[in-house]
N, C-alpha and C positions, 0 to 999 in steps of 0.2 A: 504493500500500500504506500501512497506518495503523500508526502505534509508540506505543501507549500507555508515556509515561514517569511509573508512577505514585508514585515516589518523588522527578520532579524529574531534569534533563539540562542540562547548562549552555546557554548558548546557542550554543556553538562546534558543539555536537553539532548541537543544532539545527540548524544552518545548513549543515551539511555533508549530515545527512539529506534537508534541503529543497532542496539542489541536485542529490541525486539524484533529488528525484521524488519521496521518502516526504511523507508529512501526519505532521507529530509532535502529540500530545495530550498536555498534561502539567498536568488534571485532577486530582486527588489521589482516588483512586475508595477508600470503606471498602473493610473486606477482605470484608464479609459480604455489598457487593453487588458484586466484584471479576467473576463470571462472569455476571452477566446482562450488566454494563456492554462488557465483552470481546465475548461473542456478538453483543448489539445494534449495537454499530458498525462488527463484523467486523474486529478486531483483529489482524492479523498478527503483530507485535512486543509484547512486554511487558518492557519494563526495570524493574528495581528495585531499590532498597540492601538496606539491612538491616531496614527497616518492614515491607514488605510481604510475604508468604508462599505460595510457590507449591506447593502440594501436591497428592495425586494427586486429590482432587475436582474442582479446577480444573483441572487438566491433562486428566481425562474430559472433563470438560462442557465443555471449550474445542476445539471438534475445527478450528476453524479458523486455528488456534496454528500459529506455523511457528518461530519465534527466544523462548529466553525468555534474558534475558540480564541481567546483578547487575554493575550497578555498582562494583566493587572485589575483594575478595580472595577472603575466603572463602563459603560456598554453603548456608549451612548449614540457610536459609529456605528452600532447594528442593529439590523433589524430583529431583536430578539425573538418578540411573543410571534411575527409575522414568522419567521425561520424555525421556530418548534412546532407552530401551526402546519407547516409543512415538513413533520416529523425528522428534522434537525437537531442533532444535541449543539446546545450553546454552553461552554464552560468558559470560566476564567478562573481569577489564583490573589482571592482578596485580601489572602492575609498574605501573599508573599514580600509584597512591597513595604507594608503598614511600619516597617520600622525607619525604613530608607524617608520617606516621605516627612517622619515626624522627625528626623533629626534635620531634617532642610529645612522644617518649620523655625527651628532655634538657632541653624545658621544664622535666617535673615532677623530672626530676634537677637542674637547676640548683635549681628551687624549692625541692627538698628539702633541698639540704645549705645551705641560704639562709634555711631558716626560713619560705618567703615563703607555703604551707599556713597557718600560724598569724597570721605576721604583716599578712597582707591581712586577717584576720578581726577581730585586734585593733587596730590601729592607727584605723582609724575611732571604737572606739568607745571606747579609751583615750588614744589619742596623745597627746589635748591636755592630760591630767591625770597621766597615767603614763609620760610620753616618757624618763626615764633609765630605771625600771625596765624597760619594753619593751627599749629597749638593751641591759642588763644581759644579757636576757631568749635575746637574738638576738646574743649575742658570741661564740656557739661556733660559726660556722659553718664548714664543710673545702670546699679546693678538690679538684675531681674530676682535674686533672690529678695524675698520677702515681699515681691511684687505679685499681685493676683491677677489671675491668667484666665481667662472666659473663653470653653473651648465649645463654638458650635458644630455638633454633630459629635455624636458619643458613639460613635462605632468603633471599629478594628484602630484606626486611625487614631479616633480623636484620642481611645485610651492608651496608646501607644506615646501621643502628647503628655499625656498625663503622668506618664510614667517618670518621664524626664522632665517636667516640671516641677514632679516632687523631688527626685532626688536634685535638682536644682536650689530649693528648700521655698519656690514656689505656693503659694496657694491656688487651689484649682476650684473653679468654678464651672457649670457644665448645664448646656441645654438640648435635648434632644425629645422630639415629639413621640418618639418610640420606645424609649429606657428613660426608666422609672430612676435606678439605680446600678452601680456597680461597682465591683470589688477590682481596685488596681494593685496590682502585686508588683510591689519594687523590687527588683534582685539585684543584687551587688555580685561582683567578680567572684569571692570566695564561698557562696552557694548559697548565704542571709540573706533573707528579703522579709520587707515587711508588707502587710496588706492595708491599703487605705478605703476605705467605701466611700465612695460620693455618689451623693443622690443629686437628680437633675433639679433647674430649675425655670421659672419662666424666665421667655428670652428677654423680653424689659429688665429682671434684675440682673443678666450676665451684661446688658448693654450699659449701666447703671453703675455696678461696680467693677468692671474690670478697667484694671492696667493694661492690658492687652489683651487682643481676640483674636480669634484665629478659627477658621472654618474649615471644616471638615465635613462636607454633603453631598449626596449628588447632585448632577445638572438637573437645574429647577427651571419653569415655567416663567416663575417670575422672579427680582430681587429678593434676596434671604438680607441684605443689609442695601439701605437707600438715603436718602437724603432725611427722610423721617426716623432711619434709626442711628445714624450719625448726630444726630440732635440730642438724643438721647444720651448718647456716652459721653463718658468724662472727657476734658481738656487734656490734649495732650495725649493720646491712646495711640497706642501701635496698632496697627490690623495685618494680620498676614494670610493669604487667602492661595495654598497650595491644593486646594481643592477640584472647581472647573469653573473654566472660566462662564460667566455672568451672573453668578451668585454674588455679583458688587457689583454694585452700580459705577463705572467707572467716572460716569460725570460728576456725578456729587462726591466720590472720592477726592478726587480733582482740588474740585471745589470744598471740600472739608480739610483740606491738606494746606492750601492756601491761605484759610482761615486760620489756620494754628487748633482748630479743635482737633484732627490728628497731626501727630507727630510725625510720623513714618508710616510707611506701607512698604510690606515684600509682598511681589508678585511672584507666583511661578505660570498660572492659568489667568488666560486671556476673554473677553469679552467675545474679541475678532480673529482668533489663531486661524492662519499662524500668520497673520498681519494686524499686529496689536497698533492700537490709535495711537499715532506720534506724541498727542499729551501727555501719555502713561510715557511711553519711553523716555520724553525729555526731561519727565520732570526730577528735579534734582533731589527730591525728599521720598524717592523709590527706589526698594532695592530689588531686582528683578532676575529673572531666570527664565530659559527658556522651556518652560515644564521639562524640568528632570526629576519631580521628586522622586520615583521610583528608577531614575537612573545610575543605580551603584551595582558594582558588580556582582556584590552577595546578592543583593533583592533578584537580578537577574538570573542569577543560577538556580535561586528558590521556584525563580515564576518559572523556568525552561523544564527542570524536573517535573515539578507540579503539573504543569501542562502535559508533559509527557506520562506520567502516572496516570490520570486521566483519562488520555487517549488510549492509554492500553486495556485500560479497565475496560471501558467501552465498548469499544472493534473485540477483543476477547471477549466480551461476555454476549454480543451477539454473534460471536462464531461457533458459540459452543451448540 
């Protein structure tokens, strides 16, 4: 059987597919010749991230489809309930990434209360002439310890934030319309860990009293934060929103950042991907990324196993 990977599979995946017997192809195929390429080779499998797009055209014209399967979290490039409606398995690997993802959340929080958004920009091209004022410039920066941290969306994700916000020494605040509560287990290097339970709450008091927020949801219909809950939060609030892009309104961002009621924003997910609005780029009080949270090489070997475990499960237990 053949597994077109055309976003890319680590090589772990590889190897684990290859000793069961599949052919992996990890050709990069456009999207516009994504179904002739499928039909021609007889494609069984088709993995993808977040580039490539499986919708119901290809889903018809691909009748020899058995697995279509997304490397990470969420689905949003495919046509799911349409592709199982046409007796298709869809899988993906939700907890593979969840650690990768939450330490890029604290990248751009450390960056941010660090200055280091601005300070990587300028330092090159003033240090050597302006090195006290840069200084001057970047002497206000806070530690995130004993700062309270407002995580929307309490999934795989958010409590993986949590995790490292406590051992940060952090307080954590949480809102999620699906979980009531949860138990966060810290583990330390040497095998001690302790258990903290946080219970959720409404999103007015996460907007209310955090020091920083940070989201963690799927792609929504509408804004999850806008100009009306921007209003809401405290002067001076970080936002980091590694999630998908337009769960932030990125106008009233904009315009809340200019105001001084936020302080900083890390982006990794775009409104417009993968051609984010010049204002978000230019502005100098953002720290940005071109959605990699789940791009580290461990998450990657987790999601390419995973996917491969999956697939074997599958094709074996309808061959028996």
């Amino acid at each position: 059987m053949k597994v077109l990977a055309n976003d890319g599979i680590s090589q772990s995946g590889i190897e684990a597919l290859n000793a069961e017997g599949f052919e992996v192809i990890t050709t990069t195929v456009a999207q516009e010749q994504l179904i002739n390429y499928i039909n021609e080779k007889n494609i069984d499998v088709l993995l993808v991230r977040s580039a490539t797009k499986v919708r119901k055209d290809l889903i018809d014209a691909c009748p020899n489809l058995k697995i279509i399967g997304r490397g990470g979290v969420g689905m949003d490039n495919i046509d799911v309930e349409y592709a199982r409606s046409k007796n298709l398995h869809v899988i993906n690997t939700p907890a593979a990434s969840s650690q990768s993802v939450a330490e890029l959340v604290f990248a751009h929080l450390f960056g941010g209360v660090r200055f280091l958004y601005d300070a990587n920009r300028n330092m090159p091209l003033d240090g050597d002439s302006k090195f006290n004022t840069l200084k001057k410039n970047y002497a206000q920066g806070k530690e995130l310890r004993g700062k309270t941290l407002g995580i929307v969306g309490f999934g795989r994700i958010g409590r993986e934030v949590a995790k490292i916000a406590l051992g940060v020494g952090m307080k954590v605040i949480a809102s999620d319309k699906f979980v009531g509560k949860a138990t966060i287990k810290v583990e330390f290097y040497n095998g001690q860990f302790i258990n903290v339970e946080i219970e959720t709450q409404p999103m007015k008091d996460i907007l209310k009293h955090s020091d920083f927020i940070t989201l963690h949801v799927p792609a929504q219909d509408n804004y999850v934060i806008g100009e009306k809950q921007f209003s809401q939060m405290k002067d001076g609030v970080g936002i980091v929103n590694a999630a998908r892009g337009g769960v932030i309104d990125e106008v009233a961002l904009v315009k809340a950042i200019d105001s001084g009621k936020v302080a900083f924003a890390g982006l990794d997910t775009f409104e417009s991907e993968p051609t984010p609005a010049i204002k978000v780029l230019m502005n100098g009080k953002m720290s940005l990324t071109p959605h990699i949270g789940a791009a580290t090489n461990e998450a990657q070997d987790r999601i390419g196993t995973e996917l491969a475990s999956q697939i074997v499960s599958i094709l074996k237990t309808e061959n028996v």
